[in-house]
C-alpha positions as CSV (number, residue, x, y, z in Angstrom):
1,X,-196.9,115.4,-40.6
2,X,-198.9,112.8,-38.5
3,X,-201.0,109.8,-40.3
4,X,-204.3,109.3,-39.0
5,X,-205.9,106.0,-39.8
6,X,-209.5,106.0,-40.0
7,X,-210.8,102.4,-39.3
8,X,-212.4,101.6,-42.6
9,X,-212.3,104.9,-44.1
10,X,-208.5,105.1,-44.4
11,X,-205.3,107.3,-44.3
12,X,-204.6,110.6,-44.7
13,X,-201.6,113.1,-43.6
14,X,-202.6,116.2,-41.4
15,X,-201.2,119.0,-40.0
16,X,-200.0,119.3,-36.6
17,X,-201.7,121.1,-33.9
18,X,-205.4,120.7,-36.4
19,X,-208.0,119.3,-34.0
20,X,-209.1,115.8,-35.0
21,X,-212.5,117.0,-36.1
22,X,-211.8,118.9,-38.2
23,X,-209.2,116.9,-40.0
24,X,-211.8,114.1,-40.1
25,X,-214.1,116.5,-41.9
26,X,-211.8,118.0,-44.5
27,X,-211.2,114.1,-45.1
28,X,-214.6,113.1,-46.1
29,X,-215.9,111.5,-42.7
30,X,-219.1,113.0,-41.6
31,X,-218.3,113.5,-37.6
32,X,-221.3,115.0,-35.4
33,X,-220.1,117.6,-33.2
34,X,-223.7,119.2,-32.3
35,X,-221.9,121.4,-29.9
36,X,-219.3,123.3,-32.6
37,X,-216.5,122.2,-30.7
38,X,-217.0,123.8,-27.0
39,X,-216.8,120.0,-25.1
40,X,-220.0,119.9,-24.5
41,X,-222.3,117.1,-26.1
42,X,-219.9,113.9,-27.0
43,X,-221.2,113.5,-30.4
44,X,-217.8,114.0,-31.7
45,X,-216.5,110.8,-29.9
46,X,-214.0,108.3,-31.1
47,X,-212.3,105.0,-30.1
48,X,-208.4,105.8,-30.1
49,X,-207.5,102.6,-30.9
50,X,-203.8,103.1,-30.9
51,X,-201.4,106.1,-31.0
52,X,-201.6,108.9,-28.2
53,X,-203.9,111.5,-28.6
54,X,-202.0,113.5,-26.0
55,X,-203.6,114.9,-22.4
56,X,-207.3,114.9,-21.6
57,X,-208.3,118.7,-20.7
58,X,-210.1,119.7,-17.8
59,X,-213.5,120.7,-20.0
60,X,-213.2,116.9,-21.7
61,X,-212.4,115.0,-18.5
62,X,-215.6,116.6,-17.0
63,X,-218.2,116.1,-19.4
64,X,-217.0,112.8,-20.0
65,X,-217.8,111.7,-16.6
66,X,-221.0,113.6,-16.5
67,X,-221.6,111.6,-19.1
68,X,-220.5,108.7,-17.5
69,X,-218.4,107.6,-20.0
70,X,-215.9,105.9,-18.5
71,X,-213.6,104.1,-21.5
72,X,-210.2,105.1,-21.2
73,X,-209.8,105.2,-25.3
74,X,-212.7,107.2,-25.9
75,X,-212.1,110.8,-26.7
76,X,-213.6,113.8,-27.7
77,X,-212.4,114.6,-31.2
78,X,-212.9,118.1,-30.8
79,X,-210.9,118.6,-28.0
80,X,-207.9,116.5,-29.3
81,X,-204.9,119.0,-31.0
82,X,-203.3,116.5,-33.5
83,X,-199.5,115.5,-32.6
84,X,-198.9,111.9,-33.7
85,X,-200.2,109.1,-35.5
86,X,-203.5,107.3,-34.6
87,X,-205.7,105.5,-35.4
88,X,-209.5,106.1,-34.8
89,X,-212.8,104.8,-35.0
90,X,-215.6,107.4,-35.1
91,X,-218.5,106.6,-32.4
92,X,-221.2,107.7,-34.1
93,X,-221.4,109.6,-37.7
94,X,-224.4,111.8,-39.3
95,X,-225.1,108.9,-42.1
96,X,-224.9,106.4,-39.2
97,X,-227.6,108.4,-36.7
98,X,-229.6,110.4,-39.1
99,X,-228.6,113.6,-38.1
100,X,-227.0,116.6,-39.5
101,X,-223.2,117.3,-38.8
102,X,-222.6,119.6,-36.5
103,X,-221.5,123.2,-36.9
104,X,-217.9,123.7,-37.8
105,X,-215.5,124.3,-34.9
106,X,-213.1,127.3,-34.9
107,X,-209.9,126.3,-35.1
């Protein structure tokens, strides 16, 4: 099972092929994703600051640039399909913004 480190929330053990949202939800981290999941708003972003969070899709790559976010670490963490340790640092979280989390991705 991969370990995903949580800068200054800490560890936890997932499940392969979970998308890192989620996983950061069931573990108690309060992740926007205004979107539900569909690549579309980049509230869900976070730093990957090391491990590899595998290929960015077409749907990420594009609104990331429309977006103009350019950072080659930054990721959308509904998009990412857990396969190996990382490490993350959420962007932005509800407590952090003052908004609600998002609706629940389907898995």
């Amino acid at each position: 099972m991969p370990t995903i480190q949580v800068e200054g929330r800490g560890t936890f053990q997932v499940e392969e092929g979970r998308k890192l949202v989620l996983t950061l939800e069931d573990h108690g981290v309060d992740i926007l994703h205004r979107c539900g999941g569909n690549a579309r708003c980049t509230t869900c972003r976070v730093d990957i600051l090391e491990g590899d969070a595998g290929p960015i899709g077409e749907a990420e790559a594009a609104i990331l640039n429309a977006k103009g976010i350019t950072e080659p670490n930054i990721r959308l963490s509904c998009q990412v399909r857990v396969h190996a340790d990382l490490t993350v640092k959420p962007v932005m979280t509800a407590s952090e913004s003052g908004l609600e989390p998002g609706t629940r991705p389907q898995d």
